[in-house]
C-alpha positions in Angstrom: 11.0 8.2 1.7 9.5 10.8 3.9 11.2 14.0 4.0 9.9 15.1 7.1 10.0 11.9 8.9 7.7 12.2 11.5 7.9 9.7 14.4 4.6 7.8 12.9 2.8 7.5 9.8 -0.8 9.1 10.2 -3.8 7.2 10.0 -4.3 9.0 6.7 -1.2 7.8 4.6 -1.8 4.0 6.4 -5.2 4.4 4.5 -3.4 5.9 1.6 -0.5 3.0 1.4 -3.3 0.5 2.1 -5.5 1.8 -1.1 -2.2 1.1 -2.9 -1.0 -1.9 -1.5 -4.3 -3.6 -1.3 -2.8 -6.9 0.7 -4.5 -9.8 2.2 -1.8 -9.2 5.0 -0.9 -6.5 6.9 1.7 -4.7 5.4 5.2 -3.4 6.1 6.0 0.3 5.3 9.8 0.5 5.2 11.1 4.4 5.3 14.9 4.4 5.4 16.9 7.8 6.5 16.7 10.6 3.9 17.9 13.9 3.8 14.7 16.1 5.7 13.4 19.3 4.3 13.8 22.6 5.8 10.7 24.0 4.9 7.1 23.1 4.5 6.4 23.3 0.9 9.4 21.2 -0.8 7.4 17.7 -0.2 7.0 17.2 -3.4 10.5 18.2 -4.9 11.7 15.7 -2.5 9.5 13.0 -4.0 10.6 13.8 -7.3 14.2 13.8 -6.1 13.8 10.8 -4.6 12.1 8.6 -7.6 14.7 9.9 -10.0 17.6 8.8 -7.4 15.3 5.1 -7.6 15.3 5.2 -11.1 18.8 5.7 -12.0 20.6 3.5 -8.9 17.9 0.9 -8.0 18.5 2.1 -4.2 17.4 4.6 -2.0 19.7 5.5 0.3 20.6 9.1 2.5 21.6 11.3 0.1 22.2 14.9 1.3 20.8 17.0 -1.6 21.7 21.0 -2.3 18.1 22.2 -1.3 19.4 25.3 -2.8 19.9 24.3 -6.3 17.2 21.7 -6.1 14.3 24.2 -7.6 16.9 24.8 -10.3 18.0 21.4 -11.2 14.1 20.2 -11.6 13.7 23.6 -13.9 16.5 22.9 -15.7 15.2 18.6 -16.0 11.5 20.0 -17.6 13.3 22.6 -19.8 15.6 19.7 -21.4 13.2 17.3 -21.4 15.0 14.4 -19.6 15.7 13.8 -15.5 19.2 13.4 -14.5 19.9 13.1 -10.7 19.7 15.5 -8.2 22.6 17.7 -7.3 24.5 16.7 -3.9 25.4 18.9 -1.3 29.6 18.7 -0.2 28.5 17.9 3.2 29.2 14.3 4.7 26.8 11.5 4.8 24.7 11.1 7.7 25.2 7.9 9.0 24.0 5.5 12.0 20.4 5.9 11.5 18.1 3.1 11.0 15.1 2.6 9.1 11.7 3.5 10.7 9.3 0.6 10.1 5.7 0.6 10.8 3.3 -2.5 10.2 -0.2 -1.3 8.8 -2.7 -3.5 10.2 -5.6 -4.3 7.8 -8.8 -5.3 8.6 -12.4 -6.2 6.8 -13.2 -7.3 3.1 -11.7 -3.6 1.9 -8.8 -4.3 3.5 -7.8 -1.1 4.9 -7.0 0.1 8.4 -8.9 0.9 11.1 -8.2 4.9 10.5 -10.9 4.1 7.6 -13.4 3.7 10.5 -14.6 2.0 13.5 -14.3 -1.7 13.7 -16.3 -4.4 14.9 -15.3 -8.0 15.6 -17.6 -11.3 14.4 -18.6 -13.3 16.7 -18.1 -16.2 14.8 -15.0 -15.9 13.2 -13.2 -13.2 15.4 -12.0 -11.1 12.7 -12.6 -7.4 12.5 -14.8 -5.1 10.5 -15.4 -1.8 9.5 -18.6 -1.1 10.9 -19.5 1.2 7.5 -18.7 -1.6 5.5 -21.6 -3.8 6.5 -24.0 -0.2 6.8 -23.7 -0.2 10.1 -24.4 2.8 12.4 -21.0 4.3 14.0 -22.6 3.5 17.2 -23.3 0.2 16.8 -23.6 -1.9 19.8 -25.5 -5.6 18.3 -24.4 -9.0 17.9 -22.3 -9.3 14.2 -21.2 -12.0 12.0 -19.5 -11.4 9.0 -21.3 -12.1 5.4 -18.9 -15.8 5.2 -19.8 -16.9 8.5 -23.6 -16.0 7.8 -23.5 -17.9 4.8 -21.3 -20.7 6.5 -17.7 -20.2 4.4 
């Protein structure tokens, strides 16, 4: 769920989601509709909103949240020492939007993306590297070949 629902993820939260993920693919990042945030600070009140919704309906769908009794409502949660759902505004569902999906490409042994730094292809094999993987100068301009294709995998 992203509350502010930029047009694209950032190469930082593709490095994030692929430290979390950790596939030998490249992975799909699904973010349905969700009610957006007016201001800059409520990111993670959202998130907590969000995972309780998760946690007592099994789905995440647009939910249009009271943003004004939201501060309340998560006060009131930690005060009684259990989560119930957030409350929900009056106003009608949003409806028509689709998801946003974005595939995270993952390269090298680490398997992150190439936000986590300049890549490099093997000669040998054709797949791609992170040049600081393998200690390699950001600049680096020589021939390559992975560590399996060097040892002959």
């Amino acid at each position: 769920m992203d509350s502010v629902r930029n047009n694209q993820l950032t190469g930082h939260v593709k490095h994030h989601v692929a430290l979390l993920i950790r596939s030998d693919s490249d992975i799909v990042v699904r973010r349905p509709p969700c009610k957006q945030q007016q201001s800059n600070v409520d990111c993670g009140l959202f998130a907590i909103a969000f995972a309780v919704e998760y946690c007592f309906t099994r789905e995440v769908k647009y939910i249009d949240y009271d943003e004004g009794l939201m501060r309340s409502h998560w006060l009131k949660c930690l005060a009684d020492g259990h989560l119930t759902p957030f409350l929900r505004s009056s106003r009608p569902k949003k409806s028509g939007e689709e998801d946003d999906v974005t595939v995270v490409q993952v390269f090298c042994d680490c398997r992150l993306p190439s936000s986590y730094g300049n890549l490099i292809q093997c000669e040998a094999c054709s797949a791609w590297f992170h040049l600081r993987c393998f200690g390699l100068a950001e600049d680096f301009k020589g021939n390559f070949m992975c560590d399996r294709c060097v040892k002959g995998n």
